[in-house]
C-alpha positions, 0 to 999 in steps of 0.5 A: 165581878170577874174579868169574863163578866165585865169583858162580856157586860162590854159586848152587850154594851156595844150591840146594843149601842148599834141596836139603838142606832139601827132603831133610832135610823129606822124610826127617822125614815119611817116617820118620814113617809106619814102623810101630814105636814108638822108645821102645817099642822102646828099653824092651821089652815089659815097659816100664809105661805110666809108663815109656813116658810120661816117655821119650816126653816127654823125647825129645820125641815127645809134640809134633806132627810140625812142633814136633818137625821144628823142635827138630831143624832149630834144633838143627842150627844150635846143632851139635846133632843130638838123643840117640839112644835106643837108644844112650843116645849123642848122635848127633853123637858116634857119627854122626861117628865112624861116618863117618870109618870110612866115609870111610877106605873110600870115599877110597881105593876112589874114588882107586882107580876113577879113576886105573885108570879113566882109565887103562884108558879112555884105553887102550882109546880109544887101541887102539880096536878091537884086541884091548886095547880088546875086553878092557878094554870087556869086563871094564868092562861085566862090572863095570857089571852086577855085583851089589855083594853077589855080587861081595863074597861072591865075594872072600870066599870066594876070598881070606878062605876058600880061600886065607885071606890076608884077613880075612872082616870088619871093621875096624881104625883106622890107629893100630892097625897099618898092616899090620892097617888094610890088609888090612881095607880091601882086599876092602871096598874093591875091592868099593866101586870096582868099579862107578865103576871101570867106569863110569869106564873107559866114560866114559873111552873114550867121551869120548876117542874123541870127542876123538880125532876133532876136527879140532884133534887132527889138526892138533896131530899133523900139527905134530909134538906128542908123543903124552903133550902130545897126549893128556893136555893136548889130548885129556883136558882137553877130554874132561874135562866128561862124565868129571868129572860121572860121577866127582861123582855116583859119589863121592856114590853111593860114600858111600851106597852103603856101606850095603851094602858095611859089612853084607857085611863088618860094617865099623862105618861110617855105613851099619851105623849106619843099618842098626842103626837102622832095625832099631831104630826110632831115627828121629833117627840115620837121619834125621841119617844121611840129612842127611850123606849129602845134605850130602855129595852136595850137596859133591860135585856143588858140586866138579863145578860149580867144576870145569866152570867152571875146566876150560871157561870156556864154562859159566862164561859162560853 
C-alpha cells in the first residue's frame, strides 16, 4: 500500500472511532429512559428493600448516569464489558459466543447474495431486455419487497412442515455434525440473503448497463478482446464502486438484521440475546450488544473505503 492509501485508512480509522463513541453514548442514555428497573426485575416481586438495595450498589446502578457511563467505557479498555444480571454471566463471555453463532450465519448468507448476485446481475445486464433480463429483474424486485418474517414462515411451512426435510428451528455447532450444522443454517440462511441478494442483483445490473455503454468497451470489442476479458476485467471492475458500497452497508445491516432472523428461527446468536435482554431489562448486555454491532458496521464501511482506493485511484487522490 502506498503512503495515500494508509494515510486515508488513518481517517476512516479516526471517524470511525468517534462514530462508535457518539453510538456507544447514544445508547447509554437512551437505555436510560426504558421504564423497568434491572435488578427489580432480576429479583422478583418478592425481593426485600434490602435485597434490591445491595444488588442495586453492587452492580452500580446507585451512581449517576455520567459515572455509570464512565465505569463502562474504562472497562472497555481493560477488556471488560460488566456483568450481566439477569445471566449472573459476564457479558464479554456470553456476547462473544452468541456472536460467532451469528456470524456462522451472516458469512455464508452474504457469500451467498454476492456471487448469485453478481452473477445474476451481470446476466440480466448482458441480455438486457430479453426475456432473462425480464425474469431476473422480476424476481430481484420481489426479493427488494419481501418481508424477512413472512418469507421465513413461508419456508418453514414448505420445507420444515409439508414436505419435513428441515428443521423448524435452532441451531447445532460444526463440531457437532456437518450434516446437522447444515440443515440448521439453510432456511436462516437463504432468509437472511434474500434482501442483499436482490439488492445486489439490481446494482449489478444498473452498473453494468452503464458500463456496457462507454466508449472504451466498444473500443475493446471492436479490437477482438474476448468476452470474459471483456466483462469481468473492463467492464466489472470499473462498475465495482456502486456494487461494493452496497455489498459494505448490506454486510453491516445483514449483522443487525439477525435480530429477527434469530427469533423466527429461535437460533441462539447476538440478536436473541439482545431480545431476551431487552425482555429482560438487562441494559449493559443490550447496550454492549449495540457497540458490537456498530463496531462491526464501522468495519465493514473501513472495508468499502480501503477497496474504492484500491479499485479507483481517483478517490484515493482526492
Amino acid at each position: 500500500m502506498n503512503n495515500k492509501i494508509l494515510k486515508m485508512i488513518g481517517r476512516r480509522i479516526v471517524q470511525s472511532i468517534i462514530v462508535i463513541f457518539i453510538v456507544t453514548l447514544l445508547v447509554f442514555l437512551l437505555m436510560q429512559l426504558v421504564p423497568g428497573d434491572p435488578i427489580v426485575n432480576f429479583l422478583g416481586a418478592n425481593a426485600t428493600e434490602e435485597q434490591i438495595e445491595y444488588y442495586t450498589e453492587l452492580f452500580g446502578y446507585d451512581k449517576p448516569v455520567l459515572v455509570q457511563y464512565g465505569r463502562w467505557i474504562a472497562g472497555l479498555f481493560h477488556g471488560e464489558m460488566g456483568r450481566s444480571v439477569a445471566l449472573q454471566k459476564e457479558i464479554s463471555e456470553v456476547i462473544f459466543q452468541r456472536l460467532g453463532i451469528t456470524l456462522s450465519i451472516v458469512f455464508p448468507a452474504f457469500l451467498l447474495a454476492v456471487v448469485l448476485g453478481v452473477i445474476l446481475g451481470i446476466t440480466a445486464a448482458k441480455n438486457r431486455g430479453t426475456a432473462i433480463d425480464t425474469v431476473i429483474s422480476f424476481f430481484a424486485n420481489i426479493g427488494m419487497s419481501m418481508p424477512m418474517f413472512w418469507f421465513g414462515m413461508v419456508l418453514i411451512m414448505i420445507f420444515a412442515l409439508r414436505l419435513g426435510v428441515l428443521p423448524t428451528s435452532g441451531f447445532v455447532p460444526i463440531k457437532d455434525g456437518l450434516g446437522e450444522y447444515a440443515s440448521h443454517l439453510v432456511l436462516p440462511m437463504f432468509v437472511l440473503a434474500m434482501g442483499p441478494l436482490a439488492q445486489f442483483t439490481r446494482q449489478t445490473r444498473s452498473s453494468m448497463l452503464e458500463v456496457i455503454r462507454q466508449d472504451y468497451v466498444t473500443t475493446a470489442r471492436a479490437k477482438g478482446v474476448d468476452m470474459r476479458t471483456l466483462t469481468f476485467k473492463h467492464q466489472l471492475r470499473n462498475a465495482l464502486i456502486p456494487i461494493i458500497t452496497v455489498m459494505g452497508v448490506n454486510l453491516g445491516g445483514m449483522i443487525g438484521g439477525t435480530v429477527l432472523v434469530e427469533s423466527i428461527f429461535v437460533v441462539p446468536g447476538l440478536g436473541n440475546l439482545m431480545i431476551t435482554a431487552i425482555k429482560g431489562r438487562d441494559f449493559m448486555v443490550v447496550e454492549n450488544g449495540v457497540l458490537i454491532i456498530a463496531i462491526a458496521v464501522a468495519i465493514c464501511n473501513l472495508i468499502v473505503d480501503i477497496l474504492y482506493g484500491i479499485i479507483d485511484p481517483r478517490i484515493r487522490n482526492d
